[in-house]
N, C-alpha and C positions, 0 to 999 in steps of 0.2 A: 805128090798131091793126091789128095785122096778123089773117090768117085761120087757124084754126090746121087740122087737115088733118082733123077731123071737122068740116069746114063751119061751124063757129064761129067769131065773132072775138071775139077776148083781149076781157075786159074785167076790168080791174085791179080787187079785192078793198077794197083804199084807200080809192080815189074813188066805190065804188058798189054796198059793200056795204047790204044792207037788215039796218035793227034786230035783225029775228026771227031772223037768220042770224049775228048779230056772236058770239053764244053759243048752241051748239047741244048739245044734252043736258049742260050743263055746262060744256064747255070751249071758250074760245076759238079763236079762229084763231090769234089773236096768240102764243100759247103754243106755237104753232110754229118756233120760232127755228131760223134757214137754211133756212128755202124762204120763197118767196111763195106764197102761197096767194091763188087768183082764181076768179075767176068768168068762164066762156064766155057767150056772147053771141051766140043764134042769128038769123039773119040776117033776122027779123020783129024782131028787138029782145026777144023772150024771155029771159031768163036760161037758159042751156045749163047744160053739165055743171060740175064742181066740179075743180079741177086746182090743183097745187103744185109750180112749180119750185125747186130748189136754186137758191142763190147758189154753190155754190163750183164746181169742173168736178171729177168725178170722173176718176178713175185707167180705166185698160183692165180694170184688174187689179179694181178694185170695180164697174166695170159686170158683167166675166165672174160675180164672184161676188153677185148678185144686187140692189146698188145702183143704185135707179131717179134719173135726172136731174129727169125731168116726171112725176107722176103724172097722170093722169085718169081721173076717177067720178062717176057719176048722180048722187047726195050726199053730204052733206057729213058723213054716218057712215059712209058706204063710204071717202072719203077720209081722215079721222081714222082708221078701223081700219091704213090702207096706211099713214100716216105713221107710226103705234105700230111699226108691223111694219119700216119700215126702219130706224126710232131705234132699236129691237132687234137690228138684221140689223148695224147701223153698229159698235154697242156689241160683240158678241160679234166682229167681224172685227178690232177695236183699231187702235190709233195708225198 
């Protein structure tokens, strides 16, 4: 796994989420459709921050107007609120 550039390395969501984290005030991760959603992994072996890449590549044109690739956040309600907000930002910029 590689390191990501806050001294964390990737640790895929998948293979190593824990129970208490699969549903977090309600909603899943999985309910996320097109990004990954993971978990960082600080270099004790702690669980780090909470981060969500897209599967697709975004445009020039949806980075400029405020389409994020990777998100990362302390938790995993601070990430749930950023993903709400770009499935929002996505939907009002259209097809």
């Amino acid at each position: 796994m590689g390191e990501a550039s806050s001294g964390h390395f990737a640790h895929l969501a998948t293979d190593g989420i824990d129970p208490e984290h699969e549903s977090v005030g309600g909603t899943e991760w999985r309910e996320f459709t097109g990004w990954a959603v993971w978990r960082a992994r600080r270099r004790d072996g702690s669980q780090g921050s909470w981060c969500a890449t897209r599967f697709r590549q975004l445009t020039c044109e949806e980075i400029y107007r405020g389409l994020a690739r990777t998100l990362v956040c302390e938790t995993f309600e601070q990430l749930r609120e950023e993903l709400i907000m770009q499935a929002k930002l996505e939907e009002q910029l259209g097809p």
